[in-house]
LOBA-290837 format. One line per 2 residues: number of its first residue (from 1); their letters; for each residue y, z, x of N, C-alpha, C. Coordinates in steps of 0.1 Angstrom, whole numbers, padded with zeros to 4 digits. Layout:
NUM) A) Y:Z:X:Y:Z:X:Y:Z:X  ...;
This chain:
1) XX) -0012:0000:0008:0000:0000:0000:0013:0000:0009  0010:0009:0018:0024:0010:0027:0026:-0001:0034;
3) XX) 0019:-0013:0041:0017:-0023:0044:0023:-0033:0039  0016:-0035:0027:0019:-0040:0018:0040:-0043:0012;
5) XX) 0041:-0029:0013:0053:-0026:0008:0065:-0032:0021  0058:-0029:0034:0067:-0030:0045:0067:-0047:0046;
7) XX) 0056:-0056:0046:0053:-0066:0042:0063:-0078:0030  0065:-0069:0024:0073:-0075:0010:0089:-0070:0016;
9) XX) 0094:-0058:0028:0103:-0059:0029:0111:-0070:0039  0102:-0072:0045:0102:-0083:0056:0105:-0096:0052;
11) XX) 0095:-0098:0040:0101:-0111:0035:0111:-0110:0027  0116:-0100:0020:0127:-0106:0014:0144:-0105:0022;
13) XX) 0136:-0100:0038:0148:-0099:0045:0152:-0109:0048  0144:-0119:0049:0146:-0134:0057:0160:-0144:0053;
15) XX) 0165:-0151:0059:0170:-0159:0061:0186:-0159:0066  0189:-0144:0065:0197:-0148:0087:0211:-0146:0079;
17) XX) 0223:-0151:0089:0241:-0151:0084:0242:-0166:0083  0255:-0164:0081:0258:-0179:0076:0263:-0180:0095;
19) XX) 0266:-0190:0100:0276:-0194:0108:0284:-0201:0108  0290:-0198:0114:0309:-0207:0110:0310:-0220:0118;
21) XX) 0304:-0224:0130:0310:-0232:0138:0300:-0225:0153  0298:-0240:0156:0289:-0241:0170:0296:-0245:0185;
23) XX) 0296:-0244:0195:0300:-0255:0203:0293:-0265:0206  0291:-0276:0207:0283:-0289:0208:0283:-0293:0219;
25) XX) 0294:-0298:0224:0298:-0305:0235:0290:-0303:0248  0290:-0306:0257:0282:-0305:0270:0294:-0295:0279;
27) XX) 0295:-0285:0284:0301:-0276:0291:0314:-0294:0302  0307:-0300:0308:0311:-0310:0315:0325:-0317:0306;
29) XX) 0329:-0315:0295:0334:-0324:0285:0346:-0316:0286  0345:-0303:0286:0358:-0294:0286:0360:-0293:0297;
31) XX) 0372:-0295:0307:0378:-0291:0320:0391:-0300:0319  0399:-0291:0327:0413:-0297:0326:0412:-0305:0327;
33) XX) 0406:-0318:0339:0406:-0328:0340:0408:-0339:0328  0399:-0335:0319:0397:-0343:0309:0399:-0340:0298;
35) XX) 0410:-0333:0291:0419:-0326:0285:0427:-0337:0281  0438:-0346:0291:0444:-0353:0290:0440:-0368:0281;
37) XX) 0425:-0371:0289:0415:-0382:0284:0412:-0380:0271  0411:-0368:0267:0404:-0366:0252:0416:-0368:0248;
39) XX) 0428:-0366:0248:0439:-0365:0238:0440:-0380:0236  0445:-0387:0253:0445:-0403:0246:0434:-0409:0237;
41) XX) 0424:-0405:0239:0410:-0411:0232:0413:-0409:0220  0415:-0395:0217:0413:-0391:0203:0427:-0398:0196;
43) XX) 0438:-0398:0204:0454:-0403:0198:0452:-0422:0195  0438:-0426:0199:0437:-0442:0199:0425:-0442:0188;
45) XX) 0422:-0430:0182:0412:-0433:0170:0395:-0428:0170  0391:-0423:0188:0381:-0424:0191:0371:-0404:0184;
47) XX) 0367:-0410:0173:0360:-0397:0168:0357:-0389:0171  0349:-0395:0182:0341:-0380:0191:0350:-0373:0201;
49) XX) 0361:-0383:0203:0369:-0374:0209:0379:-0367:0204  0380:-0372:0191:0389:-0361:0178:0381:-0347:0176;
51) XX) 0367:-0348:0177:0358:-0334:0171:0360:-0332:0185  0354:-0333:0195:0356:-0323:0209:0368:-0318:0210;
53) XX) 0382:-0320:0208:0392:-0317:0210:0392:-0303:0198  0388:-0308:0190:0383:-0295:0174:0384:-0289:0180;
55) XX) 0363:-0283:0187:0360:-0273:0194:0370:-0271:0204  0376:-0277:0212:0382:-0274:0223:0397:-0264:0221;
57) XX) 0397:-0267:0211:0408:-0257:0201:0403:-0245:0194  0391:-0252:0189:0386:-0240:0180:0377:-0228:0192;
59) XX) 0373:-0228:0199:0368:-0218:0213:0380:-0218:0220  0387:-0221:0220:0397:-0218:0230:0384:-0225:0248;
61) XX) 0388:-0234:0247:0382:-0243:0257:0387:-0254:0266  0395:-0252:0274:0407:-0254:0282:0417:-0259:0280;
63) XX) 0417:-0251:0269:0432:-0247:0264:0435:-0238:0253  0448:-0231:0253:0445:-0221:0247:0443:-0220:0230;
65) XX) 0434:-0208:0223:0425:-0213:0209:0438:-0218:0202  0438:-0223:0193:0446:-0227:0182:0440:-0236:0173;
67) XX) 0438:-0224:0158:0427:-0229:0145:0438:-0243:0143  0447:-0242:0143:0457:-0256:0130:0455:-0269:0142;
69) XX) 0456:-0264:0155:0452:-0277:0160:0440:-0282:0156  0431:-0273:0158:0416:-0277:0153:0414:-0278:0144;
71) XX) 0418:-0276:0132:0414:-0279:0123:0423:-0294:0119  0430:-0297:0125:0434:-0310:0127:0425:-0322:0129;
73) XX) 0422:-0318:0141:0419:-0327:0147:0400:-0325:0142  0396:-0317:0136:0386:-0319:0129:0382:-0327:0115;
75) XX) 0398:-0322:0108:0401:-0331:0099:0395:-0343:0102  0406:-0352:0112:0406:-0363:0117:0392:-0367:0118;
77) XX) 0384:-0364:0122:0372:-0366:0126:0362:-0368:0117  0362:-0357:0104:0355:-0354:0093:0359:-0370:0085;
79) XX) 0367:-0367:0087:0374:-0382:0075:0364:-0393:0075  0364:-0392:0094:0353:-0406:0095:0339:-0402:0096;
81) XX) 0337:-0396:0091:0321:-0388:0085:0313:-0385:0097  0320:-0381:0107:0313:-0371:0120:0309:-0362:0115;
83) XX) 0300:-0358:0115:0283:-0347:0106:0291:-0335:0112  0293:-0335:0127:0292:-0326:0137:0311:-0315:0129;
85) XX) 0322:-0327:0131:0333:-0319:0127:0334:-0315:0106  0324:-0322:0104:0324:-0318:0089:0318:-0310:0088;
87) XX) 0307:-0305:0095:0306:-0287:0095:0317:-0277:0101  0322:-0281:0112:0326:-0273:0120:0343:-0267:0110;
89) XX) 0348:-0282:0106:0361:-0276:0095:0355:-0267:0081  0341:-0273:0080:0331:-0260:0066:0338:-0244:0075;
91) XX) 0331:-0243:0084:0332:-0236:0095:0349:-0224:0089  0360:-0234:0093:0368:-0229:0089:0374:-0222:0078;
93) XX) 0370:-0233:0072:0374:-0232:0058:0368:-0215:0052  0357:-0219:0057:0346:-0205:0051:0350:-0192:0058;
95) XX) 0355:-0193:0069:0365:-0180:0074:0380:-0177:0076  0386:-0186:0068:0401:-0189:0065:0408:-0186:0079;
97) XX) 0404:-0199:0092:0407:-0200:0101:0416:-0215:0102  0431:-0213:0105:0434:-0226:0105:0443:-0233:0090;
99) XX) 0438:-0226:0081:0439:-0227:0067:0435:-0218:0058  0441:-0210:0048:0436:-0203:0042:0420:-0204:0037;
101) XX) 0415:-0196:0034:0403:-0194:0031:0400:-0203:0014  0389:-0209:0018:0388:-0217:0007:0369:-0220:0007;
103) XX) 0362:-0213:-0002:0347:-0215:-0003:0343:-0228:-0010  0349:-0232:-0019:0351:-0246:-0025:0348:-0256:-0018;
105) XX) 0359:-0256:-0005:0362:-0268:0005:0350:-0264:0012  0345:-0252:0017:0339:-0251:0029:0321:-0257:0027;
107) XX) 0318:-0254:0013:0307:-0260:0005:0308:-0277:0007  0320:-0281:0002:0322:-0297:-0001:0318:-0301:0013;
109) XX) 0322:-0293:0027:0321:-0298:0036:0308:-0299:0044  0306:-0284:0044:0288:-0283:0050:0279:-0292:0044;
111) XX) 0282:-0297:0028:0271:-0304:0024:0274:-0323:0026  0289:-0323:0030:0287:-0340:0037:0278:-0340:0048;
113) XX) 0284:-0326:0059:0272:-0325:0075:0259:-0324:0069  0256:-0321:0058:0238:-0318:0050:0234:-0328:0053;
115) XX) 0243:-0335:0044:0233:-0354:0036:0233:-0359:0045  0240:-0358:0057:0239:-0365:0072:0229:-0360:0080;
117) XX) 0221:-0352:0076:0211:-0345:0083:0214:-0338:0095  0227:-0331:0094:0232:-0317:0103:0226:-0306:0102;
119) XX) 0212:-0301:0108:0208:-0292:0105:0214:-0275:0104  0225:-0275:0111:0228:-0262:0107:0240:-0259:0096;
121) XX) 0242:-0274:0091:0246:-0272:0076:0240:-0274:0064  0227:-0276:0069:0214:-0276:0059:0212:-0257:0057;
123) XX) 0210:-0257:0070:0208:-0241:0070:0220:-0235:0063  0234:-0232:0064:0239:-0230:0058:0241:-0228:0041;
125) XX) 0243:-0244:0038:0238:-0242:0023:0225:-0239:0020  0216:-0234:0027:0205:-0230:0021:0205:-0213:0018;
127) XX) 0216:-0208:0026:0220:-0193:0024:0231:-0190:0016  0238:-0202:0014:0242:-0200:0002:0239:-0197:-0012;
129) XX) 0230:-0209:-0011:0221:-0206:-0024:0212:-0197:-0025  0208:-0195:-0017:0197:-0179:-0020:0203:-0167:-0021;
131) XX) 0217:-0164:-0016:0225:-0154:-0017:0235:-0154:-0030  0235:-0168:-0039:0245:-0172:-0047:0262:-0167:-0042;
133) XX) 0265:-0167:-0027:0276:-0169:-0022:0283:-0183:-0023  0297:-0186:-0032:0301:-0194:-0032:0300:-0205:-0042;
135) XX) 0284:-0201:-0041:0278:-0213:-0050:0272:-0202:-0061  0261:-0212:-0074:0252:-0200:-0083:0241:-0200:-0075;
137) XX) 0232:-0190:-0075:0229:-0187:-0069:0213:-0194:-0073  0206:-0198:-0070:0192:-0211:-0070:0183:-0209:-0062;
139) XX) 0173:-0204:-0063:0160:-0201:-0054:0157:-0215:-0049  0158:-0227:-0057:0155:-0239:-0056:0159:-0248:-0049;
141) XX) 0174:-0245:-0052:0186:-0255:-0039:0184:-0248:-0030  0182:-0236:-0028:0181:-0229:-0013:0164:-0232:-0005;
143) XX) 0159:-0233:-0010:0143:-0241:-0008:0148:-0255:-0005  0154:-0265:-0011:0157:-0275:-0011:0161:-0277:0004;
145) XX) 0172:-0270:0010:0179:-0269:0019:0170:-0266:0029  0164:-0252:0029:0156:-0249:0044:0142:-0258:0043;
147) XX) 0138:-0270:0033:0130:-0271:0037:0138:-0286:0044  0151:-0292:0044:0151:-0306:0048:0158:-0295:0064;
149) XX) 0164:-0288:0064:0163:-0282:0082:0147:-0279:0088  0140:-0272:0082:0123:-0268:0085:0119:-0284:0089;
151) XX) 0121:-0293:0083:0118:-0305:0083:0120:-0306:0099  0133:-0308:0100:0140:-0309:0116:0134:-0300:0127;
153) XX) 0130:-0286:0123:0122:-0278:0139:0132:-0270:0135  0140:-0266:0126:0152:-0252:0125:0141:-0246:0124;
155) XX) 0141:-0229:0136:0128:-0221:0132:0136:-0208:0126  0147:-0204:0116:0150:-0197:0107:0146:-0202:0094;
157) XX) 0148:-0217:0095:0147:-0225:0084:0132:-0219:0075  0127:-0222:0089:0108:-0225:0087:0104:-0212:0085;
159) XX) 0110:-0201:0090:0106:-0186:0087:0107:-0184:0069  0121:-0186:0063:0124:-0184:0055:0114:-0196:0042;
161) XX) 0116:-0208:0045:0107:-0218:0040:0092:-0210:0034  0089:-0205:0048:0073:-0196:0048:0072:-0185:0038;
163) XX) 0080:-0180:0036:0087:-0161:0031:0086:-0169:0013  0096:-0182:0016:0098:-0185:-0003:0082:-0186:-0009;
165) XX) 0079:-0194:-0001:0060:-0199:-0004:0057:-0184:-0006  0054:-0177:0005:0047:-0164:0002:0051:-0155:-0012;
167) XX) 0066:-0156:-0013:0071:-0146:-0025:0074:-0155:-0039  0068:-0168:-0037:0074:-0179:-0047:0082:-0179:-0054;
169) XX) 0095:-0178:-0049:0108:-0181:-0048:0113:-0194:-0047  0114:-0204:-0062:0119:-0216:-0056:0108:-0227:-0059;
171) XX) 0094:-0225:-0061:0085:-0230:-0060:0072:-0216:-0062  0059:-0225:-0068:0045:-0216:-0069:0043:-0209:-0056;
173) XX) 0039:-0200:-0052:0032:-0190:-0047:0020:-0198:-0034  0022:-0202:-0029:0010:-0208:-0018:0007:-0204:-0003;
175) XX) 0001:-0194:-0002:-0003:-0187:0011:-0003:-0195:0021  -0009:-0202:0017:-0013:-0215:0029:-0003:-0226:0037;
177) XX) 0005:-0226:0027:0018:-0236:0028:0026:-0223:0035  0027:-0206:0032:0036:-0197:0038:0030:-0196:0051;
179) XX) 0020:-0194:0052:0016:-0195:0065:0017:-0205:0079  0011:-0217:0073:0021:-0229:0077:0034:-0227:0086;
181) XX) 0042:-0223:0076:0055:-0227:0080:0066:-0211:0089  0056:-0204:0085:0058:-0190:0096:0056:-0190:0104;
183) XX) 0044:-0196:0106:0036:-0200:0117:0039:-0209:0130  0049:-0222:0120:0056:-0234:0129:0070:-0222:0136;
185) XX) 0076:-0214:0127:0085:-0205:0136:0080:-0197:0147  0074:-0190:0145:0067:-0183:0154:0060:-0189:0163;
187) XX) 0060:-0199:0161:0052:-0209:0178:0065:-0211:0184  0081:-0210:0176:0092:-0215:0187:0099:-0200:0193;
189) XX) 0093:-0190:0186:0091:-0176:0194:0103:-0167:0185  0101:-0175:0176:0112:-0163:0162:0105:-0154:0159;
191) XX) 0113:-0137:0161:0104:-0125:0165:0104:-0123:0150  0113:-0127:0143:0106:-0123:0124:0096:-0129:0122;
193) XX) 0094:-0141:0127:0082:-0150:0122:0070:-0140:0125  0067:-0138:0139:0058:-0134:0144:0055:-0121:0141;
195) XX) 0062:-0114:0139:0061:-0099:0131:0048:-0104:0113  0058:-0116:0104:0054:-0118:0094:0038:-0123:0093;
197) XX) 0037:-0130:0104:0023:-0141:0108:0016:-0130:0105  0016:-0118:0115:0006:-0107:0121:0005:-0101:0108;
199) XX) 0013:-0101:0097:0010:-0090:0086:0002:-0101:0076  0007:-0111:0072:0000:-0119:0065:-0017:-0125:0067;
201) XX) -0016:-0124:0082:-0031:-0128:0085:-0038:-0116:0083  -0037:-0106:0086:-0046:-0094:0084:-0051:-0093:0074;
């Protein structure tokens, strides 16, 4: 029973924080040197160098932080459906960095980076929906979500994916399919996964 009980708390702990914004870029891409290059690049239209300049704003990355630049020049970037800056202004939005706080926008945005197959705005709205933060709250769209990141090798995705199956949340009840997909986490060394594996096999 006590097992059991510890077991069921585990799973319903699953599926992590939201995150706001990643750095992407290759460490090499930020240095003063090339500070100047990204500005011309990005000032002649060039996308990728409109989102690096984002992060390079938004971390404060050789130069000093400033959300309204970044969120500028992510704008910029999102417009032309860069996966990468149309999370990263979600990012913003979702912590009223740059721009007042707005969950609306920050949704509209993570789920352009979604349909593009950005996995950690798949993750995102999938914690949305299971938490009914922002959004109503849907066992199903949040299944929806961690299973098209799980798809990709996200091992929170695949933990939580495992946890729905097991507590059938979202879908029927399938041990086998929970196990599965615990199991694909815990091969990439996710210490919930592997805690969960150990209890479910016994």
């Amino acid at each position: 029973m006590k097992k059991r009980i510890i077991l069921l708390g585990l799973l319903l702990s699953v599926g992590g924080q939201i995150v706001y914004s990643q750095v992407r870029k290759t460490p090499s891409i930020f240095s003063q040197k090339k500070l100047y290059e990204l500005k011309q690049a990005a000032d002649q239209g060039d996308t990728e160098a409109e989102a690096a300049l984002g992060e390079a704003f938004d971390f404060g990355k050789i130069t000093p932080q400033d959300y309204q630049k970044a969120f500028f020049w992510y704008q910029k970037a999102a417009d032309q459906a860069v996966a990468e800056a149309q999370y990263n202004l979600g990012g913003l939005y979702y912590k009223g960095a740059g721009r007042p706080k707005d969950g609306e926008k920050a949704v509209y945005w993570y789920r352009k980076a979604a349909d593009q197959g950005y996995i950690d705005a798949q993750r995102n709205l999938a914690l949305l929906y299971a938490k009914g933060e922002l959004v109503p709250q849907s066992d199903e769209q949040a299944v929806y979500w961690y299973q098209k990141a799980a798809d990709q090798g996200n091992a929170e995705a695949q933990r939580a994916l495992g946890s729905a199956y097991a507590l059938g949340k979202g879908m029927p009840r399938n041990k086998e399919k929970a196990l599965f997909w615990i199991g694909k986490a815990a091969d990439q060394g996710d210490a919930e996964a592997q805690k969960l594996l150990a209890m479910l096999v016994r």
